[in-house]
C-alpha positions as CSV (number, residue, x, y, z in Angstrom):
1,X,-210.6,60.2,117.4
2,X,-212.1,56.9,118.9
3,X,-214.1,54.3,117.3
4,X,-216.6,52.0,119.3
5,X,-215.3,49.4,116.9
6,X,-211.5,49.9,119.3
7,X,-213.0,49.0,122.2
8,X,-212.6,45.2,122.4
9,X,-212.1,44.0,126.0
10,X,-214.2,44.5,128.3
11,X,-213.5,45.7,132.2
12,X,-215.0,46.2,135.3
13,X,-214.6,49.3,137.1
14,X,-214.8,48.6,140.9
15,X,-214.6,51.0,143.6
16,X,-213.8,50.3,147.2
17,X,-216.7,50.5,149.9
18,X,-217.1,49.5,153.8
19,X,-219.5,47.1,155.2
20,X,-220.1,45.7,158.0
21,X,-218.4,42.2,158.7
22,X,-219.8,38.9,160.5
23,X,-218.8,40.5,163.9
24,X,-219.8,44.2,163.4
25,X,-216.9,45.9,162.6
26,X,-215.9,47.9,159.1
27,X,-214.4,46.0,156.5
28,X,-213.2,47.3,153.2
29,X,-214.4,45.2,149.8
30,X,-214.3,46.5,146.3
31,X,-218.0,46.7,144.7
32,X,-218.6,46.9,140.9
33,X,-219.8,50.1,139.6
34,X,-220.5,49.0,136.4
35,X,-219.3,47.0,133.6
36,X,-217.5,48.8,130.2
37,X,-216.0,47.5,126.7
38,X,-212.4,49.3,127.0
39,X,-209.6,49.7,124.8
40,X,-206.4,48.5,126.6
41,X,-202.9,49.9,125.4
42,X,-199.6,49.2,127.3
43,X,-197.9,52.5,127.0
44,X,-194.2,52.4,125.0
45,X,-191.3,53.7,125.9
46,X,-191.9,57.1,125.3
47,X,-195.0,57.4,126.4
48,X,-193.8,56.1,130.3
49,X,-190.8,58.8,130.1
50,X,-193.9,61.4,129.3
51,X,-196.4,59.6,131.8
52,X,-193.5,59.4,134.7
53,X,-193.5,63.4,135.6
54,X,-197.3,62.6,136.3
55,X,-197.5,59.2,137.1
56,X,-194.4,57.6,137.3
57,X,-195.3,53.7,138.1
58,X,-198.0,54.1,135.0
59,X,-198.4,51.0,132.6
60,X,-201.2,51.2,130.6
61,X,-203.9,53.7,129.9
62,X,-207.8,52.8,129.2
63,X,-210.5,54.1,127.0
64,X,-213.9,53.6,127.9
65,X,-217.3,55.9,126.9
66,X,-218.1,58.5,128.7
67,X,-220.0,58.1,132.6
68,X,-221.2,61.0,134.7
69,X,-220.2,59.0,137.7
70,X,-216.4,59.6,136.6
71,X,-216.8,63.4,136.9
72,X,-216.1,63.5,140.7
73,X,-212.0,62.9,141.3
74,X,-212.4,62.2,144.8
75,X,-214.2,58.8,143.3
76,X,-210.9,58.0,141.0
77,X,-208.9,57.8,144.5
78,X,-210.8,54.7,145.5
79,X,-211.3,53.1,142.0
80,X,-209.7,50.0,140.5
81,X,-210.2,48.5,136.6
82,X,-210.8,44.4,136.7
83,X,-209.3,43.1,133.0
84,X,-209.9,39.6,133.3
85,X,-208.6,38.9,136.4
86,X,-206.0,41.4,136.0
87,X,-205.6,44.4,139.0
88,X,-205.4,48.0,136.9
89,X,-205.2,50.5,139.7
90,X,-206.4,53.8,138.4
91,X,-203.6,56.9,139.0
92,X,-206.2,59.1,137.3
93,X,-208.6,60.0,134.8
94,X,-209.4,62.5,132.3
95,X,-213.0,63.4,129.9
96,X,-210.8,63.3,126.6
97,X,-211.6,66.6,124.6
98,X,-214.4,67.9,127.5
99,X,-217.4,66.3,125.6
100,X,-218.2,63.4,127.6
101,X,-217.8,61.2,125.1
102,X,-214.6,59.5,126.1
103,X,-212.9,58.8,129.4
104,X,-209.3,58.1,129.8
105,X,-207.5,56.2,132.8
106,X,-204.0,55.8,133.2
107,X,-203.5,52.6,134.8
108,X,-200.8,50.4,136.9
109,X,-201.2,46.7,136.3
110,X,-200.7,44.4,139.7
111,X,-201.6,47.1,143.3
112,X,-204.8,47.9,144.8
113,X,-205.4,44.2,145.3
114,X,-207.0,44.7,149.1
């Protein structure tokens, strides 16, 4: 079970969108969705060995409340977590237990920097 009182840092969670540049054409830029206190745990050992049938460059994985706007997996393709001024590129995401109370990402630290 999860505390509020274990989510100490706080993220951003970006997703990537197209706009239209200085000359017209379609340029990609990432575009906050919203802000979230997280808690932030580098996976051990055991956990990457476990992680790496899934997810096999996986790093971290991140707790954040629950957001409706998570729900849709074709969203999570195009997502990225801002720690600081750390890159976390979401692999994926899961509603811990199916009570949308508690969203899980696991993570990559350094890609999805363009």
């Amino acid at each position: 079970m999860i505390r509020v009182g274990e989510l100490t840092k706080r993220v951003q969670v970006q997703t990537k969108v197209a706009v239209t540049g200085a000359r017209g054409e379609q340029v990609q830029q990432w575009q906050v969705l919203f802000p979230a206190w997280a808690r932030v745990q580098p996976l051990s050992a055991g956990q990457k060995i476990a992680a790496a049938a899934e997810h096999p460059t996986a790093s971290h994985k991140v707790v954040i409340r629950y957001r409706s706007s998570l729900a849709d997996i074709h969203v999570l393709s195009n997502m990225r977590l801002m720690l600081g001024k750390r890159v976390l590129s979401v692999l994926g995401g899961i509603d811990i237990d199916e009570k949308r109370q508690w969203y899980e990402f696991t993570v990559e630290e350094g890609l999805n920097n363009g």
